[in-house]
Structure formats: structure tokens, C-alpha cells
C-alpha positions as CSV (number, residue, x, y, z in Angstrom):
1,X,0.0,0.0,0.0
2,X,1.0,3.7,-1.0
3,X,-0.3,6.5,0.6
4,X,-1.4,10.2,-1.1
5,X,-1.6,13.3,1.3
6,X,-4.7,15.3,0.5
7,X,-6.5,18.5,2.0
8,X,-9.7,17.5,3.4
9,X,-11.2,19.6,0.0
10,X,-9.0,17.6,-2.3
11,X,-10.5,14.5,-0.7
12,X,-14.0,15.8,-1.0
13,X,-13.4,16.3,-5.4
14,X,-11.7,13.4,-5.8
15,X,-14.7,11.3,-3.9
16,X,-17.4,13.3,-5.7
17,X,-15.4,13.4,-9.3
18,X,-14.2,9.7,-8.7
19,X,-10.5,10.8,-10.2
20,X,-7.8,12.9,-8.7
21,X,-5.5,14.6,-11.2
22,X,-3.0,16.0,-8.8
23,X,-2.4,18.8,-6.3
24,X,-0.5,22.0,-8.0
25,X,2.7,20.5,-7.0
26,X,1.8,17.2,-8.4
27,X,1.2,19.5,-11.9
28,X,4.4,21.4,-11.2
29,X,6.7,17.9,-10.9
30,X,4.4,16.1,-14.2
31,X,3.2,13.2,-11.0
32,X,1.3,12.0,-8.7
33,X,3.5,12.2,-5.4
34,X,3.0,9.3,-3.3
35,X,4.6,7.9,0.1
36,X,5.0,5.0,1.9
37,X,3.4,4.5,5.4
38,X,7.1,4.5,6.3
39,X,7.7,7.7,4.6
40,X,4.3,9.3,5.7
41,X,5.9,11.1,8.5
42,X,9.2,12.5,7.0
43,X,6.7,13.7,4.3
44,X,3.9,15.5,6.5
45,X,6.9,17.5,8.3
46,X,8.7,18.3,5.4
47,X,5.9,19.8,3.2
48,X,2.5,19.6,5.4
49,X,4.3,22.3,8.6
50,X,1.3,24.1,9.8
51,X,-1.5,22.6,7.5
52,X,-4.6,21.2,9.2
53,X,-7.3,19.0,7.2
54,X,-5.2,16.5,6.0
55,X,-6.1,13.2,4.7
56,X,-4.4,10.2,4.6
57,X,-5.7,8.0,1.3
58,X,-4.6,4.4,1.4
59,X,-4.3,3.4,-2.2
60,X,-3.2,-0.3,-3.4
61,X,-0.2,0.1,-5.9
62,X,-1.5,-3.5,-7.4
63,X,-4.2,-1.4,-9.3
64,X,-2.3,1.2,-10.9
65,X,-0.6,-0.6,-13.5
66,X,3.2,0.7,-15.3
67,X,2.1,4.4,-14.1
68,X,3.3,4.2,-11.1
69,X,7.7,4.2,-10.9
70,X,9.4,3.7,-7.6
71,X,12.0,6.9,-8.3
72,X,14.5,8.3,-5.8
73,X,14.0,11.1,-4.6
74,X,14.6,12.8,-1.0
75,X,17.7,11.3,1.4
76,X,18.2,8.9,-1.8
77,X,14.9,7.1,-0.8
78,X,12.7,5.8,-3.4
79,X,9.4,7.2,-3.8
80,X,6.5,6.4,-5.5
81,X,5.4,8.6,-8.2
82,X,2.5,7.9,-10.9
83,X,2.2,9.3,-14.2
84,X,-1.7,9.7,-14.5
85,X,-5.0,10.6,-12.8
86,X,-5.4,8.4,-9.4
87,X,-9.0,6.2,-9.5
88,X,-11.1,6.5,-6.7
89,X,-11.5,2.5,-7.2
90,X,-8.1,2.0,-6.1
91,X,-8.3,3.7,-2.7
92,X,-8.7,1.6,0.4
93,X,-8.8,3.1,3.0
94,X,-8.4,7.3,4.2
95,X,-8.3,8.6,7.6
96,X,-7.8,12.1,8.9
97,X,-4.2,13.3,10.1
98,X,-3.4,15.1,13.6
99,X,-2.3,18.8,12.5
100,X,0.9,19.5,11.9
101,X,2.1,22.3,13.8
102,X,5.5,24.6,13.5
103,X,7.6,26.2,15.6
104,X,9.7,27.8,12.5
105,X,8.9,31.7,11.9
């Protein structure tokens, strides 16, 4: 299982639309960014500081076919990435995130 970060509005269009075609930096990069549960946290801190109404959707990789590439990325980690819109019929799972809060200025 891979797991997408998403604003609780994200989640909201991609249930009612059925297909999520990426948050603006998911546009910027040309992917879908993705994380492992592993990675979930190193992700949240490094790009989520500060934002509350996050989503955590559970997606099974199985279904997404040669879209999705393992590429590295941060600390020399691989990450997963896919190259088209996500299906609502290969989510699992989602659960709301504890808000990430900052002490930076």
C-alpha cells in the first residue's frame, strides 16, 4: 500500500469526481506524489508544517498498472510517483491526520 496526502477539500473532489488529477505540485513535478506508510511522516513534516485538514488516502499500488515508478528522490529514498490521474477505485482506506504544527517563523 502507497499512501497520497490530501487536503480535506481535495478529498471531497476526488470522492465526488471519482478521479484525482493532482495537487498543483503534483502538476508542477508532471506526478502523482505518493509515500509509503514509512515515509508518511518524513513527508507530513517536510511539506504539510502548519497545514490542518489532512487526509491520509490508502491506495493499493496493485491497481495502478506501469504508471506508477518507484524513483528516488529525498535522502536517496525511493518514492512512489504515478504518471496519470489516481482512480477513486483503487483507494482503500483514508483517515484524517493530527495537525501538523511549527515552531519555525
Amino acid at each position: 500500500m502507497i499512501i497520497k496526502i490530501l487536503t480535506d477539500q481535495q478529498w471531497a473532489e476526488f470522492q465526488a469526481n471519482g478521479l484525482f488529477r493532482g495537487s498543483p505540485a503534483d502538476a508542477a513535478d508532471g506526478f502523482i506524489h505518493f509515500s509509503t506508510p514509512d515515509q508518511v511522516p518524513g513527508t507530513l513534516e517536510k511539506h504539510y508544517q502548519g497545514v490542518t485538514g489532512l487526509v491520509l488516502v490508502e491506495v493499493d499500488e496493485t491497481r495502478l498498472g506501469d504508471d506508477l515508478k518507484w524513483e528516488t528522490s529525498r535522502g536517496g529514498e525511493r518514492f512512489p510517483h504515478l504518471y496519470a490521474d489516481l482512480s477513486l477505485a483503487a483507494v482503500v482506506s483514508s483517515q484524517e491526520v493530527a495537525s501538523q504544527t511549527s515552531d519555525r517563523g
